[in-house]
C-alpha positions in Angstrom: -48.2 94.5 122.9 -49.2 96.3 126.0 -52.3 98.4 127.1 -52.5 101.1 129.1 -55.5 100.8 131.2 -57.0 104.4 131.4 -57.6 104.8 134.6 -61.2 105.6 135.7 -62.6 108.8 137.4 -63.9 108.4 141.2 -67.2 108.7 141.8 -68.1 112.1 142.6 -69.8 110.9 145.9 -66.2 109.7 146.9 -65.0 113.4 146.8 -64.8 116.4 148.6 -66.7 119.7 147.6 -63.1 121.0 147.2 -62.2 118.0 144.8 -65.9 118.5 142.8 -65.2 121.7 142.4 -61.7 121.6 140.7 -62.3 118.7 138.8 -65.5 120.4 137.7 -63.3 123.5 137.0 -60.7 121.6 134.5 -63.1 119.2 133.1 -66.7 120.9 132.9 -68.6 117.8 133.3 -71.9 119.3 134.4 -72.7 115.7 136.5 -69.7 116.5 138.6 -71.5 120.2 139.1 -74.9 118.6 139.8 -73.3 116.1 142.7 -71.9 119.1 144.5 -75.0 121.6 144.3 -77.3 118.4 145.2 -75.2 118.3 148.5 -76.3 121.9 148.6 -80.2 122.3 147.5 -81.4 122.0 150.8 -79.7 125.3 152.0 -79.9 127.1 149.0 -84.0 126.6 148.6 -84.3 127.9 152.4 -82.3 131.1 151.3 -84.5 131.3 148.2 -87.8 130.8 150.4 -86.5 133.1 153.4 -86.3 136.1 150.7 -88.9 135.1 148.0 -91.4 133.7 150.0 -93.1 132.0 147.4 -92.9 128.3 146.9 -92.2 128.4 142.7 -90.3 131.3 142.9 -87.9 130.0 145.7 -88.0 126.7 143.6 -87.6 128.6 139.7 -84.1 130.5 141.4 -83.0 127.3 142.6 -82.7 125.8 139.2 -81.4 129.8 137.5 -78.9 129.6 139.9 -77.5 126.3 139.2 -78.0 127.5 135.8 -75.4 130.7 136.1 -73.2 128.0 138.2 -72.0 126.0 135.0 -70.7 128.6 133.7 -69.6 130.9 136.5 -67.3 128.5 138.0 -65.9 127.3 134.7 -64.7 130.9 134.5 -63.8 131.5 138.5 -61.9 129.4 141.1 -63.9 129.6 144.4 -62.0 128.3 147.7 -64.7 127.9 150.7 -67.9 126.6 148.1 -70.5 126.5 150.9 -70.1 130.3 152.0 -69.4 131.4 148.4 -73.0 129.7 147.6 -74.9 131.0 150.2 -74.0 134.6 149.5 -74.7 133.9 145.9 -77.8 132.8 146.5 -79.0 135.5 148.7 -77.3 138.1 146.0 -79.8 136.2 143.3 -82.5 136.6 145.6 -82.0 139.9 145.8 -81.8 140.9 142.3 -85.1 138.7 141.8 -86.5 141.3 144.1 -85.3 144.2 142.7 -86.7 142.9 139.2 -90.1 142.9 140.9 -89.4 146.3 142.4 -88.7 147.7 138.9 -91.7 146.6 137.3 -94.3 147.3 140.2 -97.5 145.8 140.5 -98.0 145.5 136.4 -95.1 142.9 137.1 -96.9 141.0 139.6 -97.7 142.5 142.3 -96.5 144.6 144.8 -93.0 143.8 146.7 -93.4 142.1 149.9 -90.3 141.4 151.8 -89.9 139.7 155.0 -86.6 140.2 157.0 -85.6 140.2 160.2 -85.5 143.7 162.4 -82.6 145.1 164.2 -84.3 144.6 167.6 -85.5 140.7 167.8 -84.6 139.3 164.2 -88.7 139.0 163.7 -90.2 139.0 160.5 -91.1 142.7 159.9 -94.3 144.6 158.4 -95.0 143.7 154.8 -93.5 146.7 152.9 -95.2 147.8 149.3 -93.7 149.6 147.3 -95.2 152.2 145.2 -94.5 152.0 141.3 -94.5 156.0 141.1 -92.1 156.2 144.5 -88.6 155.7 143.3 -86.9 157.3 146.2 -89.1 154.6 148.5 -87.8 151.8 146.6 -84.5 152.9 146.7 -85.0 153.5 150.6 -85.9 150.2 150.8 -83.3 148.7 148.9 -80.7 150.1 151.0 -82.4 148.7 153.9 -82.0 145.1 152.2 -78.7 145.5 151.4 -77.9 147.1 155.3 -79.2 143.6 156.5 -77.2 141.8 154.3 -73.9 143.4 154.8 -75.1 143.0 159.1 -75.5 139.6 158.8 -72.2 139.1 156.9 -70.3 140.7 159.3 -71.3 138.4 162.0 -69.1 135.3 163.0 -70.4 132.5 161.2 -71.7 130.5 164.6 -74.0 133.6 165.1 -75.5 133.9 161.8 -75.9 130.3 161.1 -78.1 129.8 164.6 -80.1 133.2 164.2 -80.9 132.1 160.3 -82.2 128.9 161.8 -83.8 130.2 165.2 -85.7 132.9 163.3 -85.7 132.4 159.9 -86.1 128.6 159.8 -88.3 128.5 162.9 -85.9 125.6 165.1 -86.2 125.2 168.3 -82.6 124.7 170.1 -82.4 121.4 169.9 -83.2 121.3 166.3 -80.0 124.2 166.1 -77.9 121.8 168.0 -78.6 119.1 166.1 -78.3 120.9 163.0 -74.5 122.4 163.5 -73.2 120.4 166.2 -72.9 123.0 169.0 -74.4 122.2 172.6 -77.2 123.9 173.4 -75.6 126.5 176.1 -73.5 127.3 172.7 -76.5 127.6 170.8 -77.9 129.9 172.9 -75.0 132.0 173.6 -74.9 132.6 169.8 -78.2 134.1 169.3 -77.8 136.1 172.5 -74.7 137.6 171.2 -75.6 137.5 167.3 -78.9 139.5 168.3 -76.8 142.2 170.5 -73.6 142.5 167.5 -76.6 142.4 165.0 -78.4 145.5 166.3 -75.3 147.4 167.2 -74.2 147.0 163.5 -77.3 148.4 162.2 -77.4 150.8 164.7 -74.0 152.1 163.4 -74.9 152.1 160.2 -78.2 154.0 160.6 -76.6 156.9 162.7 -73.5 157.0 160.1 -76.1 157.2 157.1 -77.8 160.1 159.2 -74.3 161.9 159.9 -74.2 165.5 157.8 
């Protein structure tokens, strides 16, 4: 009598994010999820520390997001993981900060947010928020989400090198390193992602001022 010899599943270190993720989508082994976010901490915790800017807290939404992760993509098929994680992450971040927003300075403290600016994508003034001032915070939530929507719309080169230029504080050759382009690439990239990242703010700033 013969034996069928069940055949073994491949490492997860043999596959492809693409692979991890369907097998993780059919099967629901939560190592398979693990192996494919680990590949991903790294830029996920800078996200979390770019908007949070406290240590724990950029280290707690690490670990709720891969929380929401087993079962979100259980329940959804996602195509390009990296960019589908990155946004997630920065729309976690942001709902972390509304929470703080919401409960004011009972909650812990006043909000302080650091972003980039329209002008020179330099960290800008600390901004409080008033726990009697709802039409501030909702001022200033608009602003976030303007930012957000600004750097989405930029082509990925340009975002990726002014995230890492200003936000992540690399020098050029760090950037080059970091996503392969040569340095005259690198810096024609944050020339043109500063200029497309101001005009886009500055369009929606006069169209949010139109009558």
């Amino acid at each position: 009598m013969f034996f069928r010899r069940s055949r073994r599943p491949a490492p997860a270190a043999e596959l492809s994010d693409a692979e991890l993720l369907r097998r993780y989508h059919a099967a629901g082994d939560v190592h398979d999820l693990g192996a494919l976010y680990d590949r991903h901490m790294t830029e996920v915790l800078a996200i979390s520390r770019r908007y949070l800017r406290d240590e724990e807290d950029a280290k707690d939404a690490v670990m709720q997001l891969f929380e929401q992760l087993v079962s979100k993509l259980r329940q959804h098929e996602v195509e390009n993981f990296a960019p589908w994680l990155h946004a997630t992450a920065r729309n976690h971040c942001l709902m972390v900060l509304r929470a703080r927003q919401r409960a004011g300075p009972a909650g812990g403290g006043a909000l302080v947010v650091h972003f980039p600016d329209a002008a020179g994508m330099e960290s800008a003034a600390a901004r409080h928020l008033a726990e009697d001032d709802p039409t501030e915070a909702d001022l200033h939530e608009q602003q976030l989400q303007q930012l957000e929507h600004a750097l989405a719309e930029l082509p990925p080169g340009q975002r990726r090198c002014l995230e890492l230029f200003y936000l992540e504080k690399k020098c050029y050759r760090d950037i080059a390193d970091l996503t392969g382009f040569d340095l005259n690439a690198v810096k024609s990239h944050l020339q043109n992602g500063k200029r497309n990242l101001r005009r886009h703010l500055e369009t929606t700033a006069a169209s949010n001022a139109s009558p």
